[in-house]
C-alpha positions in Angstrom: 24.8 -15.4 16.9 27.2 -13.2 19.0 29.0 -10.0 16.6 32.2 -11.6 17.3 31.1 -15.4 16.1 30.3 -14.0 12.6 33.1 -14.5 9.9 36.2 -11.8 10.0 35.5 -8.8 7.5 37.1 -9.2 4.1 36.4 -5.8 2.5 36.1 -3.1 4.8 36.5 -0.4 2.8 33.4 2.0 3.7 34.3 0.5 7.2 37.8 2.7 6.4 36.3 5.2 5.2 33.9 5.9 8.2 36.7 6.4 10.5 38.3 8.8 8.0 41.0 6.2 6.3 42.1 5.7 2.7 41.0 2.9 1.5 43.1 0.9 -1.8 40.0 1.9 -3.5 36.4 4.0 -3.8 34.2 2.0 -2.2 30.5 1.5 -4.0 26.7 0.4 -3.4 23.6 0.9 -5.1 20.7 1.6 -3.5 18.1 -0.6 -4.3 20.5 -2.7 -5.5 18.6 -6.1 -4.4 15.6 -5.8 -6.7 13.7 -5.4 -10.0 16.8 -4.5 -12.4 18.1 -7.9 -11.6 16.6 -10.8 -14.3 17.1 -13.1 -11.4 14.8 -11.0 -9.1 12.4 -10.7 -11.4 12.4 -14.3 -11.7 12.1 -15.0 -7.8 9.4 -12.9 -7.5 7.2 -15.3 -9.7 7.4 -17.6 -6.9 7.2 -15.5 -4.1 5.1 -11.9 -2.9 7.1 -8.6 -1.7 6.4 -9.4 1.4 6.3 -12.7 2.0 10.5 -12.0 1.1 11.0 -9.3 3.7 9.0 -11.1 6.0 10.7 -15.0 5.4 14.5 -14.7 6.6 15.8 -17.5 3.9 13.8 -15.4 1.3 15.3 -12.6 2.1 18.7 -13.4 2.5 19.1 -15.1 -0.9 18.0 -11.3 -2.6 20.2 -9.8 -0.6 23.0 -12.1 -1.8 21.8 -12.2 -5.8 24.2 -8.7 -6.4 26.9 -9.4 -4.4 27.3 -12.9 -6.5 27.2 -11.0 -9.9 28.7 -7.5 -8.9 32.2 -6.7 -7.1 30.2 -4.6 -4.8 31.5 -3.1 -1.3 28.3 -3.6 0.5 25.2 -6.0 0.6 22.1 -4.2 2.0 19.4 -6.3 3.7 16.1 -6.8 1.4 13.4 -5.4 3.3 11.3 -2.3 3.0 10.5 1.0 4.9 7.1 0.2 5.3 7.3 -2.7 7.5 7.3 -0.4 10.6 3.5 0.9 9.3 3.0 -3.1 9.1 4.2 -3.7 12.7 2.3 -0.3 13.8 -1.2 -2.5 12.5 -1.5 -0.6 9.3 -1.8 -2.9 6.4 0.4 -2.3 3.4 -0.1 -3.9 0.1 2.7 -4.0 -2.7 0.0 -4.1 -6.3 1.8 -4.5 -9.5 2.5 -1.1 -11.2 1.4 0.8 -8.4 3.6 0.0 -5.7 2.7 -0.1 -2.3 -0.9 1.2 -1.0 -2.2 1.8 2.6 -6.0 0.5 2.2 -7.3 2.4 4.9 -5.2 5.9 5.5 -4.2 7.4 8.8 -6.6 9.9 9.8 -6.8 11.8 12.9 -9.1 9.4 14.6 -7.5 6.3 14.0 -4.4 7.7 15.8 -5.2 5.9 19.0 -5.3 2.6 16.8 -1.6 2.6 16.2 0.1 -0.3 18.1 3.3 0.9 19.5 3.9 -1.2 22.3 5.5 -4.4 20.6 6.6 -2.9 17.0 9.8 -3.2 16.8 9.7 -7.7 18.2 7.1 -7.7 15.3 9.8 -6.6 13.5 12.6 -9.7 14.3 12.0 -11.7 11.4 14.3 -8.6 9.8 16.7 -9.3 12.3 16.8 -12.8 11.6 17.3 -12.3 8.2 20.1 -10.2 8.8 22.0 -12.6 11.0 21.3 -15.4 8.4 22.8 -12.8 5.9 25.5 -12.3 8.0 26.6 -16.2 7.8 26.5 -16.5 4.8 28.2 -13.4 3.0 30.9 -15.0 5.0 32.9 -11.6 5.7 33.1 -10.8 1.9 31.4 -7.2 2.6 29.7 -5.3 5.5 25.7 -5.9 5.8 23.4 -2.6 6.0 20.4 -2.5 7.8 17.9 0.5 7.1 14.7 1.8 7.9 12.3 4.9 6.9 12.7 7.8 8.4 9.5 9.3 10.3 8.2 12.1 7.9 8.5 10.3 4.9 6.4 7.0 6.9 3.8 9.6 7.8 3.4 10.6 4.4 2.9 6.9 3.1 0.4 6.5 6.2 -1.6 9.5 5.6 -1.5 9.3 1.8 -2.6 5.9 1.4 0.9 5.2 -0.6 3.2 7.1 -2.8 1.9 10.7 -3.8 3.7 13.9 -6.4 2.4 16.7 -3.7 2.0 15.1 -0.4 -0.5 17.5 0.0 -2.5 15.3 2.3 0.3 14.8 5.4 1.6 18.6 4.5 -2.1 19.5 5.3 -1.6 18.1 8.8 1.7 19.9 9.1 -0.3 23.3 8.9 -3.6 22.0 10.3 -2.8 19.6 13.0 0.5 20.4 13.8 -0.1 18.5 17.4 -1.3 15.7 15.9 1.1 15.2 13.3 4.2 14.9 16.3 2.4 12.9 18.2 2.8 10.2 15.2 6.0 11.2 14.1 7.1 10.8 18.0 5.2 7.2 18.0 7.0 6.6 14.7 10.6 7.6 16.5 10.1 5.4 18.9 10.0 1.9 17.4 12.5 3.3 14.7 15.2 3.7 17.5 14.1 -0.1 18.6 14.0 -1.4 15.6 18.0 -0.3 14.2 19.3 -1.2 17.7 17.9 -4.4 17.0 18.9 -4.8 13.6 22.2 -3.8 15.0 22.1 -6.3 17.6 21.5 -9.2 15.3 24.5 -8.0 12.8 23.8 -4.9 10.8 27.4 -3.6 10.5 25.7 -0.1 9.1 22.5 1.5 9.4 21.2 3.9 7.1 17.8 6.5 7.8 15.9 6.9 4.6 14.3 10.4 4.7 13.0 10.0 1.0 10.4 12.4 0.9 12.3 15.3 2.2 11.8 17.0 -0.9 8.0 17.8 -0.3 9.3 20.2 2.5 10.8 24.0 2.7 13.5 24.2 5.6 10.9 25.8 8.1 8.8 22.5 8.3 12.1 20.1 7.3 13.2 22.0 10.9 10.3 21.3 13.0 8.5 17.6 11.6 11.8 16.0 10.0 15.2 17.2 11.9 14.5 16.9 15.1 13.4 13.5 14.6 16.3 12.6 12.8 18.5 14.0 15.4 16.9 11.8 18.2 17.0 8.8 16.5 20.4 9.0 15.8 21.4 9.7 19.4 19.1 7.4 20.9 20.4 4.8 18.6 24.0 5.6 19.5 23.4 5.9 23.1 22.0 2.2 23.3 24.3 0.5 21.2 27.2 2.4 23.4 25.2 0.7 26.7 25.6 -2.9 24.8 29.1 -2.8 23.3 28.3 -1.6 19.8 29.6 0.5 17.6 27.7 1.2 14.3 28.0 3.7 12.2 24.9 5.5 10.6 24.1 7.1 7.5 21.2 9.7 6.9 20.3 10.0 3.2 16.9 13.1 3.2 16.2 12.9 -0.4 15.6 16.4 -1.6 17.0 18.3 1.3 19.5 19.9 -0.2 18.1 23.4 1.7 19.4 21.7 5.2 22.5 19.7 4.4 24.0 21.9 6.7 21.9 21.3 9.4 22.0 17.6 8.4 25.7 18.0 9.1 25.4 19.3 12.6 23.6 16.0 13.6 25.3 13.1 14.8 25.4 10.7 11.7 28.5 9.6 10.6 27.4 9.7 6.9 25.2 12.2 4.9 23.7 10.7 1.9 23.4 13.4 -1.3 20.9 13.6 -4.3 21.9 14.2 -7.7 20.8 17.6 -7.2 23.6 18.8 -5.4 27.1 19.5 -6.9 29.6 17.5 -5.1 31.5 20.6 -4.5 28.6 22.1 -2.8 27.8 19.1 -1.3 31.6 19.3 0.3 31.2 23.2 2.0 27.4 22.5 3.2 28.8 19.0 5.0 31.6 20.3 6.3 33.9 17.4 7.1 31.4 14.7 7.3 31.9 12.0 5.2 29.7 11.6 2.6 28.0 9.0 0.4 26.5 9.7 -3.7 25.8 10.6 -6.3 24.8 9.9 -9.4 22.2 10.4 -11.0 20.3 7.3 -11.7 19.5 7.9 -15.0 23.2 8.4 -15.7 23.6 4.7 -15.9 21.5 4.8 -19.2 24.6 6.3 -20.7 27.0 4.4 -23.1 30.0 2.4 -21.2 33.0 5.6 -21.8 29.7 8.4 -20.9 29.4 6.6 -17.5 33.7 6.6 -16.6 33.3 10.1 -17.7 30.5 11.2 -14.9 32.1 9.0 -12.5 35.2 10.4 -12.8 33.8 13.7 -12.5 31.8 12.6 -9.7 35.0 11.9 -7.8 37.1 14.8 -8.7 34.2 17.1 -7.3 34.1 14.8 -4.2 37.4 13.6 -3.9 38.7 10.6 -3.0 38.7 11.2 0.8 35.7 10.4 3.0 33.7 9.7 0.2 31.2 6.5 -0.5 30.1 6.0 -4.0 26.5 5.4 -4.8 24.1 7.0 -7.0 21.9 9.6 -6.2 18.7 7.9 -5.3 17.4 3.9 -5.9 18.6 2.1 -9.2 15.9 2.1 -11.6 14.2 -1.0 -12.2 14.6 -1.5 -16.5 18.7 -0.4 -15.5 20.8 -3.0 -18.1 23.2 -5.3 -16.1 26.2 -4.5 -17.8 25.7 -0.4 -17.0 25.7 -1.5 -14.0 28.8 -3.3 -14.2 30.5 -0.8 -16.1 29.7 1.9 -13.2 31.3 -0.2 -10.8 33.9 -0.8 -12.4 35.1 2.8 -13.1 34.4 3.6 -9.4 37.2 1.1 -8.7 39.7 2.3 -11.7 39.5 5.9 -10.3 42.6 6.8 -8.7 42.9 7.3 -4.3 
């Protein structure tokens, strides 16, 4: 299905607010706003695995619908996960209850040459057909984000066998195998620029770069195994959809790299993502005049009703109302109540533009 066969845009708000317009309100997502908080999630996934719903388009599609149905949200974002790309790479990913996801068999330097690169990213199409399914049927009501993982923090999950507190393990091959460590994190660049222009391609009206283990580095190695990565993809990305008639905006959210927002903002995304860490007025000077997208801090939303209109509104005065996307400062936490939810929405559409 062509871009221009898809139902006409209903709320394009953070559309607006891309290009620097005012929108007639804030407009708000949630990270992680298609999963385990939701009582109807939790009930689909009795029937099906993790993956078998990234991987099966219908699956998919109907998770990424469930908050749009019961939220007044400004954006759907597709129901997939970052580690799809190890997946299409040949590294097999697991999702185990109350551990999350685990890499059986680690990267290590001599299983480099194993990685399948050629490929990846068509290994990756079911993603784009869940996407243009998505795209149906939203019917217009609100833009569709794609996403992906940035390189660094796909390394890490590679090389640690999963989530880790100290990413000791992939840092070690920042300081001893430096070499190495690029050659992956170049392979890894590579089907990540395929993979958005395709999600692009099949719909994705945004696409955001998940950096989410920027935090594990200082500036020095954020500047030589994260940045420059970032940078390329972006203007790869760019550069292709320019050659094919498409213009999609993308947002880079490094989780933790609060030590390079200004470097962040000399890169070519149109939106930088912020953590809960950073003031908003901070945030503003080290951004310059990007537009900028947060953020709350997650655990806010366990706050009484009038706590949560409080932060948001403080949220918002900090920010201000212009060039600013609401969302929190990291993924919605899965035992979040509905109704907090609701109720944070709600007051990011009462504040005043």
């Amino acid at each position: 299905m062509a871009a221009t066969e898809f139902p006409a845009l209903q709320n394009d708000r953070i559309l607006r607010v891309i290009k620097g317009e005012k929108p007639d309100k804030l407009p708000v997502w949630i990270m992680r706003q298609a999963g385990r908080f939701l009582p109807e999630f939790r009930e689909f996934r009795k029937q099906h695995s993790f993956f078998e719903i990234c991987q099966t388009p219908e699956l998919a599609c109907e998770v990424t619908l469930m908050p749009i149905k019961r939220f007044d949200l400004d954006a759907a974002i597709i129901f997939s996960d970052i580690l799809v790309i190890p997946q299409a790479l040949g590294v097999a990913v697991e999702m185990r209850p109350e551990v999350g996801p685990v890499i059986p068999k680690p990267l290590t330097l001599d299983t480099i040459k194993d990685l399948k690169e050629d490929g990846a990213a068509s290994r990756l199409n079911y993603v784009g057909e869940a996407i243009k399914l998505t795209r149906k049927e939203l019917g217009g009501k609100v833009p569709l984000f794609g996403f992906c993982g940035a390189p660094w923090t796909l390394f890490g999950y590679m090389v640690e066998g999963g989530g880790s507190k100290t990413m000791s393990k992939a840092k070690k091959w920042l300081y001893k195998n430096p070499d190495e460590a690029k050659k992956v994190l170049d392979i890894l660049t590579n089907v990540i620029i395929d993979y958005l222009v395709m999600q692009a391609e099949y719909g994705a009206q945004i696409l955001q770069v998940f950096e989410s283990s920027a935090e594990y580095l200082n500036r020095q190695l954020f500047s030589t195994f994260a940045l420059p990565y970032l940078g390329r993809i972006c203007d790869q990305v760019k550069l292709k959809l320019k050659e094919k008639n498409l213009d999609v905006p993308m947002v880079l959210f490094a989780k933790g790299a609060h030590f390079s927002l200004a470097d962040q903002s000399n890169l070519n995304y149109d939106v930088l993502g912020i953590d809960w860490t950073v003031e908003p007025k901070i945030a503003r000077t080290l951004t310059k005049d990007k537009v900028v997208q947060g953020n709350l801090d997650p655990c806010a939303l366990y706050a009484p009703k009038e706590e949560i209109e409080k932060l948001v509104g403080e949220m918002a005065k900090g920010f201000g109302t212009s060039k600013y996307i609401v969302n929190l400062g990291h993924g919605i936490y899965p035992d979040m109540e509905v109704e907090n939810v609701k109720a944070f929405i709600e007051a990011v559409h009462n504040v005043q533009v």
